[in-house]
PDB file of N, CA, C and O in Angstrom:
ATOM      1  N   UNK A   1    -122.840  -9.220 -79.005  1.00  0.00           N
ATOM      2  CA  UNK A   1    -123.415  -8.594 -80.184  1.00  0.00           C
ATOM      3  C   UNK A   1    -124.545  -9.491 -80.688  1.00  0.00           C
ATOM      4  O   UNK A   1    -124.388 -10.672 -80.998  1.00  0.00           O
ATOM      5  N   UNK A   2    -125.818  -8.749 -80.748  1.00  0.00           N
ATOM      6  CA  UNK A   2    -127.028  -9.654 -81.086  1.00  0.00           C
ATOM      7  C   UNK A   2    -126.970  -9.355 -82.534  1.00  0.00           C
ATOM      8  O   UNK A   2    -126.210  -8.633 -83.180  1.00  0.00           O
ATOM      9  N   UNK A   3    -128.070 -10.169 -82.910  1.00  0.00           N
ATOM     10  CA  UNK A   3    -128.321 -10.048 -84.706  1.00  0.00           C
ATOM     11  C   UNK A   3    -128.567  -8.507 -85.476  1.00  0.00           C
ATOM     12  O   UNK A   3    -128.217  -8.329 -86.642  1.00  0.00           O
ATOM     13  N   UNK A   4    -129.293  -7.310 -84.551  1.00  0.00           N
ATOM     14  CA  UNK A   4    -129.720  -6.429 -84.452  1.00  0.00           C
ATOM     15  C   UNK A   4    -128.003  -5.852 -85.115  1.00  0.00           C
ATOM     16  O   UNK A   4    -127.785  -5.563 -86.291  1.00  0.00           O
ATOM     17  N   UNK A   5    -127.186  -5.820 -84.205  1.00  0.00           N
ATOM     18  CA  UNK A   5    -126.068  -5.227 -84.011  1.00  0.00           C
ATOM     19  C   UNK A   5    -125.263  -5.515 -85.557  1.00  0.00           C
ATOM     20  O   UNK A   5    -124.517  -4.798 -86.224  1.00  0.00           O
ATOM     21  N   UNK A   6    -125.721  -6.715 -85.738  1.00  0.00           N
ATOM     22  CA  UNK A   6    -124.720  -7.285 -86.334  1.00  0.00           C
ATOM     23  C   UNK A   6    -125.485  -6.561 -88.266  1.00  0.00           C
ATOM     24  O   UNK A   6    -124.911  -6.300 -89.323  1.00  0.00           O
ATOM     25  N   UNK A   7    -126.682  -6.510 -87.912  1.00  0.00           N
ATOM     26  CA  UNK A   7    -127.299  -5.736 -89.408  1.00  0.00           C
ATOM     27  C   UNK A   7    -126.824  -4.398 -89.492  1.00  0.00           C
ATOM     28  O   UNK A   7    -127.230  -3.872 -90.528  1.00  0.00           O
ATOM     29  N   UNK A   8    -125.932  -3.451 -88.613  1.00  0.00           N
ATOM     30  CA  UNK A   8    -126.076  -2.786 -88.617  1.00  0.00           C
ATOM     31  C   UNK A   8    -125.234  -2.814 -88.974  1.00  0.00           C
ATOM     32  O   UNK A   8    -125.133  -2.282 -90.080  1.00  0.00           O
ATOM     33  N   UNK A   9    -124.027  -3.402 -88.398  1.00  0.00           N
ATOM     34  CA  UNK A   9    -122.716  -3.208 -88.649  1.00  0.00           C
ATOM     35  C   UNK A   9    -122.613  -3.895 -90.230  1.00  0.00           C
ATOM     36  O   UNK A   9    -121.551  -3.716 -90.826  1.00  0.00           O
ATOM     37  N   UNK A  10    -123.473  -4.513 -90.768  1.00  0.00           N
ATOM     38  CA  UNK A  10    -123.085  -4.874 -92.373  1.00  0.00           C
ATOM     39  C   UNK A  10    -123.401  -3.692 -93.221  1.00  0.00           C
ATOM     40  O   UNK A  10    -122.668  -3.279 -94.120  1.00  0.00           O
ATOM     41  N   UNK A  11    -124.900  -3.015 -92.765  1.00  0.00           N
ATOM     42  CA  UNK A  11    -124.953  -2.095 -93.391  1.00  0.00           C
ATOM     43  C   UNK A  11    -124.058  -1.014 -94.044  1.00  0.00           C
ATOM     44  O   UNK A  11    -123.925  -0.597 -95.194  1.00  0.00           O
ATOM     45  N   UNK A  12    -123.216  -0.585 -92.242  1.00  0.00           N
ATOM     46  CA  UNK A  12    -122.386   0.774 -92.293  1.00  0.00           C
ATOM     47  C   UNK A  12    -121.351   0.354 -93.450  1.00  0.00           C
ATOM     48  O   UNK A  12    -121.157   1.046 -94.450  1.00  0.00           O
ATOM     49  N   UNK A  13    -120.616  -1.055 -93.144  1.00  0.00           N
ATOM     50  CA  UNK A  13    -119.879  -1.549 -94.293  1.00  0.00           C
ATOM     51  C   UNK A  13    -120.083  -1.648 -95.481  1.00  0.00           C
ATOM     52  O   UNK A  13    -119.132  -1.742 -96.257  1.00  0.00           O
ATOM     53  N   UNK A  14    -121.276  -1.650 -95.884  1.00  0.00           N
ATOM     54  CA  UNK A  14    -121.876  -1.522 -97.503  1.00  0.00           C
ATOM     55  C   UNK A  14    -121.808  -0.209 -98.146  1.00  0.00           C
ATOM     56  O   UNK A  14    -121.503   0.014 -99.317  1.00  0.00           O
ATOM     57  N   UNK A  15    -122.256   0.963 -96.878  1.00  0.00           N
ATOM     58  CA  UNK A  15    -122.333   2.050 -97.704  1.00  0.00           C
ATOM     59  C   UNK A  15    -120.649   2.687 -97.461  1.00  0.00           C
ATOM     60  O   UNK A  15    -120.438   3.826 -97.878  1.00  0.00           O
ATOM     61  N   UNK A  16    -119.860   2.160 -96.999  1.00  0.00           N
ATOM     62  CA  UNK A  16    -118.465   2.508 -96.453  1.00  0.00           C
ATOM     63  C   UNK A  16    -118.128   1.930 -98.004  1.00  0.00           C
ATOM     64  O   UNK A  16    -117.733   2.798 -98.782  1.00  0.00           O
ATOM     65  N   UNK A  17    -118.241   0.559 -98.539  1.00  0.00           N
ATOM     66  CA  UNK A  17    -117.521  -0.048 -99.683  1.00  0.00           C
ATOM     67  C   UNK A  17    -117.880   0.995-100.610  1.00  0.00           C
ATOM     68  O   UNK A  17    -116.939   1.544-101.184  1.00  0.00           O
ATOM     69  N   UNK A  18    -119.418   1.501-100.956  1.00  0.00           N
ATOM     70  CA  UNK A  18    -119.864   2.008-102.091  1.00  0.00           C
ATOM     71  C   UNK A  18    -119.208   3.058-102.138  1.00  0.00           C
ATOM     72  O   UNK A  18    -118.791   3.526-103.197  1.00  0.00           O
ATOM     73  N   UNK A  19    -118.989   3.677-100.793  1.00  0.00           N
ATOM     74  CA  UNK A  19    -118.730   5.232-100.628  1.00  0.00           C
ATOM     75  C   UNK A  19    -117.124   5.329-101.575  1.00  0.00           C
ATOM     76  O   UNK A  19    -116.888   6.309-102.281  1.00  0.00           O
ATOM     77  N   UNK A  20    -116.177   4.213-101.444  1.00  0.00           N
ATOM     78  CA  UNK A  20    -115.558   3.964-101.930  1.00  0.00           C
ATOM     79  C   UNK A  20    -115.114   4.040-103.063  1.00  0.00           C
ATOM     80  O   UNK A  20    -114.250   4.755-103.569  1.00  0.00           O
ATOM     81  N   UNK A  21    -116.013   2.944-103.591  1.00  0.00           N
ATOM     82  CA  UNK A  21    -116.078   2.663-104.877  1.00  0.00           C
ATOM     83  C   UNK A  21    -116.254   3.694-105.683  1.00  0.00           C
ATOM     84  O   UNK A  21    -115.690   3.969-106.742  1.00  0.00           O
ATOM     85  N   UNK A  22    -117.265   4.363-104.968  1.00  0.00           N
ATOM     86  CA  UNK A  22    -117.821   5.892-105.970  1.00  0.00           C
ATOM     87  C   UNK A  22    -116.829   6.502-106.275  1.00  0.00           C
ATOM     88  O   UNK A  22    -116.585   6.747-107.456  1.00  0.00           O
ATOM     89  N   UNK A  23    -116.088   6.859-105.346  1.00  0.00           N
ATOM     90  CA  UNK A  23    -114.954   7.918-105.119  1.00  0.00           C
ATOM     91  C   UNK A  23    -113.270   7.291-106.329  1.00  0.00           C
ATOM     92  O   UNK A  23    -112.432   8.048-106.819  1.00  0.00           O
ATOM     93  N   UNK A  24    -113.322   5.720-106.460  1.00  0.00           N
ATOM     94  CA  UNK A  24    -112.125   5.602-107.411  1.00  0.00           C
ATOM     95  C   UNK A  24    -112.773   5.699-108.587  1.00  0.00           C
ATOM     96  O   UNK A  24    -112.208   5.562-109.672  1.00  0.00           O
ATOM     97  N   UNK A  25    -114.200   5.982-108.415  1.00  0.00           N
ATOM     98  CA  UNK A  25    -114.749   5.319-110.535  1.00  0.00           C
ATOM     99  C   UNK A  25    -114.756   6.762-111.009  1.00  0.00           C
ATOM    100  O   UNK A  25    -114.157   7.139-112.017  1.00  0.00           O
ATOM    101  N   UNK A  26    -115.719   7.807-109.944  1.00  0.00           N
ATOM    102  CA  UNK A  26    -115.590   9.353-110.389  1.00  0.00           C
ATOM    103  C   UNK A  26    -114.697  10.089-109.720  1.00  0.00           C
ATOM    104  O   UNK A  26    -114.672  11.208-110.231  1.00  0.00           O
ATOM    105  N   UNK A  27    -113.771   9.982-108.607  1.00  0.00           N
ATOM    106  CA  UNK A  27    -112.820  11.130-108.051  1.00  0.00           C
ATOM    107  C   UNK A  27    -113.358  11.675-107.274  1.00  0.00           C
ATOM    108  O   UNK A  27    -114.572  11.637-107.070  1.00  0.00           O
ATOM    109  N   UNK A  28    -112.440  12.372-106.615  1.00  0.00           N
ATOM    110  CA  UNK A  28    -113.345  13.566-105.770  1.00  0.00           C
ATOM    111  C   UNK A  28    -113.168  14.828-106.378  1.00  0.00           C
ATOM    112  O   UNK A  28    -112.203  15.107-107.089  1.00  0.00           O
ATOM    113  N   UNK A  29    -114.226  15.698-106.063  1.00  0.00           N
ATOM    114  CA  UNK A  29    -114.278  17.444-106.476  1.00  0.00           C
ATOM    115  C   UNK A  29    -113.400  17.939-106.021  1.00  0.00           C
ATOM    116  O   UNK A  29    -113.223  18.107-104.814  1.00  0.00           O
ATOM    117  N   UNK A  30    -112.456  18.370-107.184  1.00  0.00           N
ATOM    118  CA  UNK A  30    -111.612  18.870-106.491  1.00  0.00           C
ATOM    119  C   UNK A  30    -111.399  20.650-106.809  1.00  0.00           C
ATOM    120  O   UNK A  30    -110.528  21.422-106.408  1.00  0.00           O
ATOM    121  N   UNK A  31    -112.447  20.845-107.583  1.00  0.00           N
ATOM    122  CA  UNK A  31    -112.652  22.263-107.996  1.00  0.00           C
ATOM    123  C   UNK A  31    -112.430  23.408-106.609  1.00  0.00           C
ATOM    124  O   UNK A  31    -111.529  24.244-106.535  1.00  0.00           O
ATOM    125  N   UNK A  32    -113.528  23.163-105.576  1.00  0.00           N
ATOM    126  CA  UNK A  32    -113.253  24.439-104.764  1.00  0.00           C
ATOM    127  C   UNK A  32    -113.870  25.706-105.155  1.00  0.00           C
ATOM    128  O   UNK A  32    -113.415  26.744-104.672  1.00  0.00           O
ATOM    129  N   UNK A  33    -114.965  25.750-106.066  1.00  0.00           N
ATOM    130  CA  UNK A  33    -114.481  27.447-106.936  1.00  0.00           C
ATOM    131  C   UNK A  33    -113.596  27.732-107.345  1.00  0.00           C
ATOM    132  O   UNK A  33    -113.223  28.904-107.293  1.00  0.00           O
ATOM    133  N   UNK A  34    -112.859  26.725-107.952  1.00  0.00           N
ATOM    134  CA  UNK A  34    -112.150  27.256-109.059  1.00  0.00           C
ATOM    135  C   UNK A  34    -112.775  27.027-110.523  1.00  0.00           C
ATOM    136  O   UNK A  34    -113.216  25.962-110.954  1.00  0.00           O
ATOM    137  N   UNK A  35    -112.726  28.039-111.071  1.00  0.00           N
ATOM    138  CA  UNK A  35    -113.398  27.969-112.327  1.00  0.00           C
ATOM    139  C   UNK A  35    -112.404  27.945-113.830  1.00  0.00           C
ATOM    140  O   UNK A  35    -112.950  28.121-114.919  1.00  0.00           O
ATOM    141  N   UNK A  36    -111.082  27.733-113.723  1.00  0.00           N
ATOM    142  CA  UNK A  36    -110.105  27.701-114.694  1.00  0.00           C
ATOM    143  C   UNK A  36    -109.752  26.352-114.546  1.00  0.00           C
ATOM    144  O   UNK A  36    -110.215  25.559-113.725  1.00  0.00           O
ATOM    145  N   UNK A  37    -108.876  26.146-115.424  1.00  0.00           N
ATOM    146  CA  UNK A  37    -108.211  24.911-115.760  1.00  0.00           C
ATOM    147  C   UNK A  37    -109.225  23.398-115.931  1.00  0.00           C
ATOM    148  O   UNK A  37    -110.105  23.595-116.769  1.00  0.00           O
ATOM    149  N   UNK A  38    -109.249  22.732-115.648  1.00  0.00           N
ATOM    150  CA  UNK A  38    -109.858  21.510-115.754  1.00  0.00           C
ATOM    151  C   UNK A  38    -111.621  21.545-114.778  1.00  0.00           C
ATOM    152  O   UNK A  38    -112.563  20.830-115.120  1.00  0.00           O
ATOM    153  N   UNK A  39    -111.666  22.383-113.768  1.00  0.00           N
ATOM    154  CA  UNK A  39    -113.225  22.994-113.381  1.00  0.00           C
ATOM    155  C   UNK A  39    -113.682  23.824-114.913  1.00  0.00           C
ATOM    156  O   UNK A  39    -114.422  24.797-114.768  1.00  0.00           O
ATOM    157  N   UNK A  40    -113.508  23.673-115.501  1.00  0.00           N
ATOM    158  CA  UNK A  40    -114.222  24.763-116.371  1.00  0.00           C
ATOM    159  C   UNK A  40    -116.114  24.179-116.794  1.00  0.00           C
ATOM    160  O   UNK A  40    -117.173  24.807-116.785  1.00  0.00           O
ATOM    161  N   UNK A  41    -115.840  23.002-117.057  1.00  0.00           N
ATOM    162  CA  UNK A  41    -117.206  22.663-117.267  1.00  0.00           C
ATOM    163  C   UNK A  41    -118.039  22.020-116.007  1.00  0.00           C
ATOM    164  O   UNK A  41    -119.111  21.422-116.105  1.00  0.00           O
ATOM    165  N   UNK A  42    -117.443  22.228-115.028  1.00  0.00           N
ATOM    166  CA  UNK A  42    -118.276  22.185-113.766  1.00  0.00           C
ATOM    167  C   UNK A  42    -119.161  23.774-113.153  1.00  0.00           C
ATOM    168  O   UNK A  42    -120.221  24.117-112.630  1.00  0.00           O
ATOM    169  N   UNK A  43    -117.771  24.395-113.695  1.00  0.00           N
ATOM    170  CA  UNK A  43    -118.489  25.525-112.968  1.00  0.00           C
ATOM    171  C   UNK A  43    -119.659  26.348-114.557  1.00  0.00           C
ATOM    172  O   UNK A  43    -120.295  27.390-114.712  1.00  0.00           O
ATOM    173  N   UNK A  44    -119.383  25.187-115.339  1.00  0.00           N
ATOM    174  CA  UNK A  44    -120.455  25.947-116.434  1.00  0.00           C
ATOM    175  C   UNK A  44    -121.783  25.377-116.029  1.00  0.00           C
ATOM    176  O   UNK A  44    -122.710  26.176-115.897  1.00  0.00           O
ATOM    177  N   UNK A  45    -121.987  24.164-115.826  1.00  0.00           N
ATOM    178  CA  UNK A  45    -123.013  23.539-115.719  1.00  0.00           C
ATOM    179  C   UNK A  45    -123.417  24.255-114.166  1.00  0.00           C
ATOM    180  O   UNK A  45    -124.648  24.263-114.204  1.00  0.00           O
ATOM    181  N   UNK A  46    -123.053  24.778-113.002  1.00  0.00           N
ATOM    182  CA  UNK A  46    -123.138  25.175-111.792  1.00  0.00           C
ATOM    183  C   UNK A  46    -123.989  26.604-112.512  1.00  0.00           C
ATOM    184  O   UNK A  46    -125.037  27.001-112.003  1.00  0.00           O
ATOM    185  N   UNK A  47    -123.620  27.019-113.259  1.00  0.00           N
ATOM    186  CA  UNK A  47    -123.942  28.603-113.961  1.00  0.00           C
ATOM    187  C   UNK A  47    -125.338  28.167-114.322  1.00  0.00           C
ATOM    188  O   UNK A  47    -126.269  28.637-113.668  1.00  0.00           O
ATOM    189  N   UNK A  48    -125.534  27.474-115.118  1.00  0.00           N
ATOM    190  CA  UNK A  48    -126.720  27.068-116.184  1.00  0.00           C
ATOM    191  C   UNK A  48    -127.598  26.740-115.000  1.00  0.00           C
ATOM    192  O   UNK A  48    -128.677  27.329-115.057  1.00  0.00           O
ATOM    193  N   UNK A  49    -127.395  25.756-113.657  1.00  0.00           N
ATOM    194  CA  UNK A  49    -128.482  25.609-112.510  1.00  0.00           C
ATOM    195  C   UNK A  49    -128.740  26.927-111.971  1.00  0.00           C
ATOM    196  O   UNK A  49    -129.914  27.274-111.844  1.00  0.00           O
ATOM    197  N   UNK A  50    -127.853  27.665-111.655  1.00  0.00           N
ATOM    198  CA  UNK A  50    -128.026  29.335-111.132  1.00  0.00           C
ATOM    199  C   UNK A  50    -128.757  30.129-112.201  1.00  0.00           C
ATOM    200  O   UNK A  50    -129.347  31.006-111.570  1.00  0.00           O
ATOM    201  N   UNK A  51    -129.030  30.280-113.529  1.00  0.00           N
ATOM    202  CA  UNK A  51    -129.513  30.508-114.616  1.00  0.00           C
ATOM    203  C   UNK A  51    -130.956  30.102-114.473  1.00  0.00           C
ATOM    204  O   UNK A  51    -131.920  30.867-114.495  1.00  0.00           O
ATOM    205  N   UNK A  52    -130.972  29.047-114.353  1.00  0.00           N
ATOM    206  CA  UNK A  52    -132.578  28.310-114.353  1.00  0.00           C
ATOM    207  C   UNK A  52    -132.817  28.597-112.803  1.00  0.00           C
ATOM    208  O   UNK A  52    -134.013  28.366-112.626  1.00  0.00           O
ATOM    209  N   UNK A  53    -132.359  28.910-111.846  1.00  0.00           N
ATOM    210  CA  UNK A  53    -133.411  28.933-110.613  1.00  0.00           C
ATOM    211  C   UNK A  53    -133.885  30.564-110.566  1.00  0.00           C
ATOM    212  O   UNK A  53    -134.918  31.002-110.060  1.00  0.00           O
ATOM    213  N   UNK A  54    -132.752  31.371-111.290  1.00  0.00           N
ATOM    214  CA  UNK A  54    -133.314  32.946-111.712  1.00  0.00           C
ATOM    215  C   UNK A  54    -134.889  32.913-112.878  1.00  0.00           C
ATOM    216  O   UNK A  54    -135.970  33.461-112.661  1.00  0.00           O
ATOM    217  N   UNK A  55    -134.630  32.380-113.645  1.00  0.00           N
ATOM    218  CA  UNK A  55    -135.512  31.974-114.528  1.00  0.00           C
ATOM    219  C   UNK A  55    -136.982  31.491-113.963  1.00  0.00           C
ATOM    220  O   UNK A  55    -138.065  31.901-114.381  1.00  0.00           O
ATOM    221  N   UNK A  56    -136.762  30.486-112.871  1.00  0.00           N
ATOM    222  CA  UNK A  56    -138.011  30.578-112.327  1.00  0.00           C
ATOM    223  C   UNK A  56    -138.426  30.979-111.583  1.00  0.00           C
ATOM    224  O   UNK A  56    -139.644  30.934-111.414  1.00  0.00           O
ATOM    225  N   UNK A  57    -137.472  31.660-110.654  1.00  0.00           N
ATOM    226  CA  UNK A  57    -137.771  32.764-109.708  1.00  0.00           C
ATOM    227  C   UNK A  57    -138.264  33.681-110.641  1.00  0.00           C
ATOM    228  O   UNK A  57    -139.461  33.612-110.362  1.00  0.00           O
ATOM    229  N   UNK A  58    -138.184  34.494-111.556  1.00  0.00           N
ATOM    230  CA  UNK A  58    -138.462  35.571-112.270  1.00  0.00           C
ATOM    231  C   UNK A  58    -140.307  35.455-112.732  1.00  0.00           C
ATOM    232  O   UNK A  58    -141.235  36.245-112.555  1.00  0.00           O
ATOM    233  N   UNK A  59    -140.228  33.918-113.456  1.00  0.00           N
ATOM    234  CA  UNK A  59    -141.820  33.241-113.900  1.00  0.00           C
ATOM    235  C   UNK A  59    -142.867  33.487-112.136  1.00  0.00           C
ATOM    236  O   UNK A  59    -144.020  33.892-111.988  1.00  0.00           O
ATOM    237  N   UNK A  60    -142.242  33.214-111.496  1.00  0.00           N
ATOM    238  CA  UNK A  60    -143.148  33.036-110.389  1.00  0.00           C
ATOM    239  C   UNK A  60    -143.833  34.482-109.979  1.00  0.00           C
ATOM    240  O   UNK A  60    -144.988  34.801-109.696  1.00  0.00           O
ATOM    241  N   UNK A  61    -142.302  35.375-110.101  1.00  0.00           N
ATOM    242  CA  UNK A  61    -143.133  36.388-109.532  1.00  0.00           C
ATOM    243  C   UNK A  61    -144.218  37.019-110.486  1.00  0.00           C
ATOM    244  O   UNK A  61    -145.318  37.421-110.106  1.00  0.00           O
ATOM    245  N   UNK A  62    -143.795  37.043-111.651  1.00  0.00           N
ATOM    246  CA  UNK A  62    -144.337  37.585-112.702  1.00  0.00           C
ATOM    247  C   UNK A  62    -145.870  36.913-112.997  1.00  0.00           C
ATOM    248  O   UNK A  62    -146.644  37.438-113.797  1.00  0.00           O
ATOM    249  N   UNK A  63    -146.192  35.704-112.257  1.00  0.00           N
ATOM    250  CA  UNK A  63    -147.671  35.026-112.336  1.00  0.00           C
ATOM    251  C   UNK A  63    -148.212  35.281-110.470  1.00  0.00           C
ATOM    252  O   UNK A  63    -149.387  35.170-110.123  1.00  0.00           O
ATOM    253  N   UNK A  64    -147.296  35.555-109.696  1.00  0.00           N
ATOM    254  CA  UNK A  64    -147.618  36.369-108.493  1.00  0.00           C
ATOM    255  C   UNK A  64    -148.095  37.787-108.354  1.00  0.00           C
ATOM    256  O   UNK A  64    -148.762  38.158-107.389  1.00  0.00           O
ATOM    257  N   UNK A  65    -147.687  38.669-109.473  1.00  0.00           N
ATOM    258  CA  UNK A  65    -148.032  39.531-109.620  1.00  0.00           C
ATOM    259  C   UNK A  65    -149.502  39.174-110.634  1.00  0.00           C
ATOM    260  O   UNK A  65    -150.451  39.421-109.890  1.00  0.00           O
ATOM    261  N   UNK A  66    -149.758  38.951-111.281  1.00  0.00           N
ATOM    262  CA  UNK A  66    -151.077  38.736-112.399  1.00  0.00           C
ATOM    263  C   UNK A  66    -151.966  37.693-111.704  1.00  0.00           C
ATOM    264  O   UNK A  66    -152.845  37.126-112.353  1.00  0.00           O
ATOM    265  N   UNK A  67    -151.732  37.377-110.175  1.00  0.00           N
ATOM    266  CA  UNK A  67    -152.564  36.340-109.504  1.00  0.00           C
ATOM    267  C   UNK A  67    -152.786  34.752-110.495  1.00  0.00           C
ATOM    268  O   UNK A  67    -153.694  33.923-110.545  1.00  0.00           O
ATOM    269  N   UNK A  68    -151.695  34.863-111.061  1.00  0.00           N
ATOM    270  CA  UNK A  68    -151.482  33.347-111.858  1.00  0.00           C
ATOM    271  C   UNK A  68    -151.540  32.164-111.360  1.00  0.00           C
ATOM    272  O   UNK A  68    -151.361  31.301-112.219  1.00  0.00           O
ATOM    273  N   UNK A  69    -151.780  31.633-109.954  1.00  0.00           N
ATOM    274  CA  UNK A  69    -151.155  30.772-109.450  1.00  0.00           C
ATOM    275  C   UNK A  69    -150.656  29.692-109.952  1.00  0.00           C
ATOM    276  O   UNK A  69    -150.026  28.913-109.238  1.00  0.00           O
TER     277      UNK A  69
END
């Protein structure tokens, strides 16, 4: 194993620790689409991004149509 090898293999281990770490500080998703019980304000905030990409889908066409660019 040359030095090459050996950066690599620290790397994978760094983002292996973080991957970690992330996972005991916030949890994992455990929603699924479920939108009751304790998902409730996940799947609200999921609504409000689906909300706003209608929203600008809607602006676009509406300045596509009036040659708005």
């Amino acid at each position: 194993m040359n030095a090459g090898d050996g950066i690599v293999v620290l790397i994978i281990l760094a983002l292996v620790i973080w991957s970690i770490r992330y996972m005991m500080k916030n949890g994992v998703d455990a929603c699924s689409g479920d939108c009751h019980g304790a998902c409730k304000g996940h799947c609200k905030w999921v609504g409000d991004v689906n909300k706003a990409h209608r929203h600008i889908s809607r602006m676009n066409k509406i300045k596509a149509f009036f040659h708005m660019t």
